[in-house]
N, C-alpha and C positions, 0 to 999 in steps of 0.2 A: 626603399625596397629595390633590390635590383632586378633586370631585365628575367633573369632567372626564375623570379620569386613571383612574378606576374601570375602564376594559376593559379596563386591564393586569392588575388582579388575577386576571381568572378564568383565563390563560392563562401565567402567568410557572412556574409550575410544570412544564408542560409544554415548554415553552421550553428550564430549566431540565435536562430530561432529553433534551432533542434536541441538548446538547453545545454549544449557543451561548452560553451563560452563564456568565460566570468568578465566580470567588470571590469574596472582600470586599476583596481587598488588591490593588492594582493589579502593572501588570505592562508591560514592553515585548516587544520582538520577541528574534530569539536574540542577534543581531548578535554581533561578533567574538569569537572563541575559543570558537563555540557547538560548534565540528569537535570539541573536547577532552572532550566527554562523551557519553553513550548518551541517544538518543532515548527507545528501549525498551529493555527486558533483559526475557526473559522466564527460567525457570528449571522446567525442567519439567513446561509450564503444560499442561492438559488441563480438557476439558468435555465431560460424560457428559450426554444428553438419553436418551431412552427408549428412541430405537431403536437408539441405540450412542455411541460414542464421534468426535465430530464432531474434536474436537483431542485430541491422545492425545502427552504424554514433551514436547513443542515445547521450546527451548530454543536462544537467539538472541539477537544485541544489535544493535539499529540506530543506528549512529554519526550523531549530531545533525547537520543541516545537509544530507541527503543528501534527493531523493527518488528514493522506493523505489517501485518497482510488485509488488503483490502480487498473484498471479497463481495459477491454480488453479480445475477443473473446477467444475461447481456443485455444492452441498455437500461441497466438498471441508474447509470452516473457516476461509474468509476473514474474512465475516462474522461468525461467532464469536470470533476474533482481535481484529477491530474492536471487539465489542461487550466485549470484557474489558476491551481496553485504555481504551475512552469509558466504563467503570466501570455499563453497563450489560446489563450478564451476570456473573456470578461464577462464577470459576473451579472444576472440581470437584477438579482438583488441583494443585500447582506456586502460583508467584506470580510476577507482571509489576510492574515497574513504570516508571513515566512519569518521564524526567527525575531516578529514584533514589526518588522518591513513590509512594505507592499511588494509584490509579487511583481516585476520587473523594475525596482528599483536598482540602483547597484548594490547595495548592501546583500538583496536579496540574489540577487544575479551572481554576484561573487560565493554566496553557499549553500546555491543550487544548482545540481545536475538531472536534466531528465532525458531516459531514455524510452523510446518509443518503440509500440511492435514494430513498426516499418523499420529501425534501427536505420539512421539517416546516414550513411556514410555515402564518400562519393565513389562510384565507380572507377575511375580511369586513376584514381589513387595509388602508390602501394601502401601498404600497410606503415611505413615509416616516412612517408609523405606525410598520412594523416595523422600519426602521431605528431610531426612538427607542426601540422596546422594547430592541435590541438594546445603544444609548447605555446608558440607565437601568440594566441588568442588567448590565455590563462595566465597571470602572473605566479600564481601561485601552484605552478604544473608541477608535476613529482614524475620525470621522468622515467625513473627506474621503477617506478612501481607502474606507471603501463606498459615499461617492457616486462617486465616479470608476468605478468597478465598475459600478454602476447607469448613470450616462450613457452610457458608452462600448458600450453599448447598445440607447442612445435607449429605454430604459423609462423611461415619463411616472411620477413621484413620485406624480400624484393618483391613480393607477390601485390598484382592488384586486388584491388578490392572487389570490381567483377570476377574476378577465379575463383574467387575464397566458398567452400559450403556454408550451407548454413550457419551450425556451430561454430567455425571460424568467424566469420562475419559480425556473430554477436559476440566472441571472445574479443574482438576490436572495438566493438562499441563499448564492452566494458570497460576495456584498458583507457580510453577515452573518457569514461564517464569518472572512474576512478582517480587518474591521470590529476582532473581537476581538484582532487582533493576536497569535496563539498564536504559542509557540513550535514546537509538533507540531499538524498539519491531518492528519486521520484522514478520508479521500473515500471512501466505499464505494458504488464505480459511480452517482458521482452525473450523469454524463453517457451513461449506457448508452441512454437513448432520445432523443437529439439528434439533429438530421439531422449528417452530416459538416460543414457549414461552421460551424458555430455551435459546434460542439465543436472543432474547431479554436480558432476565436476565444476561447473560456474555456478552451483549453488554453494558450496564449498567456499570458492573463491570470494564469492558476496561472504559470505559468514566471517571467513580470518580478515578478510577488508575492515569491514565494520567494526570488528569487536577490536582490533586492532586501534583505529582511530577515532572511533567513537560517533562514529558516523548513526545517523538517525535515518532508518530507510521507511519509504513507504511501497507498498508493492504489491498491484493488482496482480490479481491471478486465478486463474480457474482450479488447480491443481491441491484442491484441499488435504489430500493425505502426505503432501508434501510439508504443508504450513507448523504441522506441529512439531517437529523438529527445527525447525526454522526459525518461524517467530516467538517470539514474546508478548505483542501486540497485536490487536484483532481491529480491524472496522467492518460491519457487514451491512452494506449497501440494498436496498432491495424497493421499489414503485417511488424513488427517488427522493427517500427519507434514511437516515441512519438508522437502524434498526436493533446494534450492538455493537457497542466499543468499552474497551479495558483492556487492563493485563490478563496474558492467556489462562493464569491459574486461577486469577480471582471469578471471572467469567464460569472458566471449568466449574470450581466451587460452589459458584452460584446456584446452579440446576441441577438436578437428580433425573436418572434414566429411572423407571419404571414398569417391570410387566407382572401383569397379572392376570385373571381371568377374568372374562367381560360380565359385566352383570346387566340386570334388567332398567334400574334405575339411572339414567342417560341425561344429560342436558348439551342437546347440542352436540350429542359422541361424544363427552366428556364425562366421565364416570362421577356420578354424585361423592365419593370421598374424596375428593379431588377438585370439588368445584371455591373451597375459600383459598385454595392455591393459584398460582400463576401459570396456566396450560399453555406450553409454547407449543405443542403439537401432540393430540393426541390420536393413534395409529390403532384400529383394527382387523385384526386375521385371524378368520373361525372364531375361535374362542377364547382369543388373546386379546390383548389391550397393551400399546407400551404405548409411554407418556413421556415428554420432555418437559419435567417442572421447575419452576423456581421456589421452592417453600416456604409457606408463611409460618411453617412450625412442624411440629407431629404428622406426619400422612398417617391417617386412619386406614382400615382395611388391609386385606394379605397382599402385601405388593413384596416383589422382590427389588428391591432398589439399589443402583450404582450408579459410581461418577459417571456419566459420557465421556468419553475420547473427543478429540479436539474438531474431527470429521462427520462426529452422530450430531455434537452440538449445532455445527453450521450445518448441517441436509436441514434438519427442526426447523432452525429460520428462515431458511432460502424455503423451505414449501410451505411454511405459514407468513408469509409476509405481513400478513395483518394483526401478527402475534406483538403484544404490549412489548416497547422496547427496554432494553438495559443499555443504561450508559453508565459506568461504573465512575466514582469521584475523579481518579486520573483524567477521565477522559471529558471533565465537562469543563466549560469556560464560566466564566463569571461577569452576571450585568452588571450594570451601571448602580445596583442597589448592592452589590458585595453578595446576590445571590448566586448559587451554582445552574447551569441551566444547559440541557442538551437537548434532546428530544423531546415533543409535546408530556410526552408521558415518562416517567423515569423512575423505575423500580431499583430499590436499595441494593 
């Protein structure tokens, strides 16, 4: 490296742990038949910090080629999930791994990319500085498709990385994250402070990415009425257990919205016609009653009932945390007996 090239040394380390940096052995994208394997599998993964247990039994498999929004109050272990599977947190109990790999091996390191809110770029950068760090560190870089990221948002190449707003900032961490070409992108609310148009615009840009090369994404986020346009795949997080994962429509399908008018007979707020079904939340005002159910058959009594939207479904869960969970067959792993198994409890 020449005299030149020195201001890459003091920083490729840290680079290196903000998930943009693949391994030694090159690598392409998922492209076809990436559907035929697991993203992640995790296997009753848990993380114990001091004041309790942030992920606690998890156990799940995300089928490659999907994106997922992972969803879940704050501290609930989204983040923690993330930072096991970018191989930068270590599990306190269970094991995950990436693609069939462990989470900082090279295999896995060469086809993952994670990006972080803090969006780790270095200051004193320009923007085409850090694209070369990101060339030099990647064998398998796609140069033109992180400048196409970069233009397509009129961010000037000379520009450092301290000038850039916001939204520029994270439109270079994409072209970086993308750049590498992973097979699995790991997003953890990396658009949480965007104004709405510009998040928009790099949600976009995530969408023709992915569908494009088959990339498998996972991607926290608080912004549910954004998700169903978006994903395909759900995980919803909540007192540091899984609580719902599947595909968005089989999920949708599962449950029925609910209102009708309240009656006398109650168990627990749950209306007696209602009580041999699966109540993921049920909601009183005056004289009303709406219910998020999963059906075990025929609902009895005058209900008006419809699908939920992909928005009504996750409020249900996120304010009933203690509601029975759904892990739908996609999304479950198999033990050592060739049985299916995700959550303690696992409704059809």
């Amino acid at each position: 490296m020449s005299s030149g090239d020195s201001m890459w040394s003091d920083d490729v380390t840290d680079f290196r742990d903000a998930g943009l940096a693949g391994a030694a052995s090159g690598g392409t994208g998922a492209g076809a038949g990436a559907r035929e394997e697991s993203a992640i599998e995790a296997y009753g993964i848990g993380k114990k910090y001091r004041r309790g247990w942030a992920l606690k039994d998890c156990s799940f498999r995300l089928p490659a080629g999907r994106i997922c929004g992972l969803v879940g109050p704050n501290g609930a272990g989204k983040t923690t999930l993330m930072g096991i599977a970018a191989d930068l947190l270590e599990p306190t109990a269970g094991t995950l791994r990436v693609f069939g790999s462990a989470p900082g091996s090279d295999e896995a390191n060469r086809r993952t990319a994670f990006l972080a809110q803090e969006k780790p770029l270095f200051r004193r950068f320009t923007v085409a500085e850090t694209l070369r760090l990101g060339r030099e560190l990647n064998p398998g870089w796609d140069q033109q498709a992180a400048e196409n990221i970069v233009r397509a948002g009129n961010v000037p190449f000379d520009a450092k990385i301290g000038t850039l707003s916001g939204g520029q900032r994270t439109r270079v961490a994409f072209a970086l994250s993308f750049g590498k070409r992973p097979d699995l992108l790991l997003l953890d609310e990396p658009m949480s402070d965007l104004d709405p148009l510009v998040r928009h615009e790099l949600m976009g840009t995530l969408m023709a990415e992915a569908a494009e090369h088959g990339t498998s994404v996972l991607m926290s986020t608080h912004m549910l009425g954004e998700l169903e346009n978006v994903c395909d795949y759900l995980m919803v997080i909540a007192d540091g257990g899984l609580r719902l994962a599947g595909e968005v429509d089989e999920l949708l399908a599962a449950h029925t919205l609910l209102t009708g008018a309240r009656t006398d007979g109650e168990t627990a707020g749950v209306p007696a016609s209602l009580t041999r079904h699966t109540v993921v939340e049920a909601r009183t005002s005056g004289r009303q009653v709406t219910a998020m159910v999963r059906p075990a058959g025929p609902v009895e009594g005058v209900w008006q009932a419809e699908t939920p939207n992909l928005e009504e479904l996750l409020l249900a869960y996120l304010r009933s945390p203690q509601a029975p969970p759904l892990l739908t067959a996609s999304s479950q792993v198999s033990d050592r007996t060739g049985d299916r198994t995700g959550a303690k409890a696992v409704a059809a």
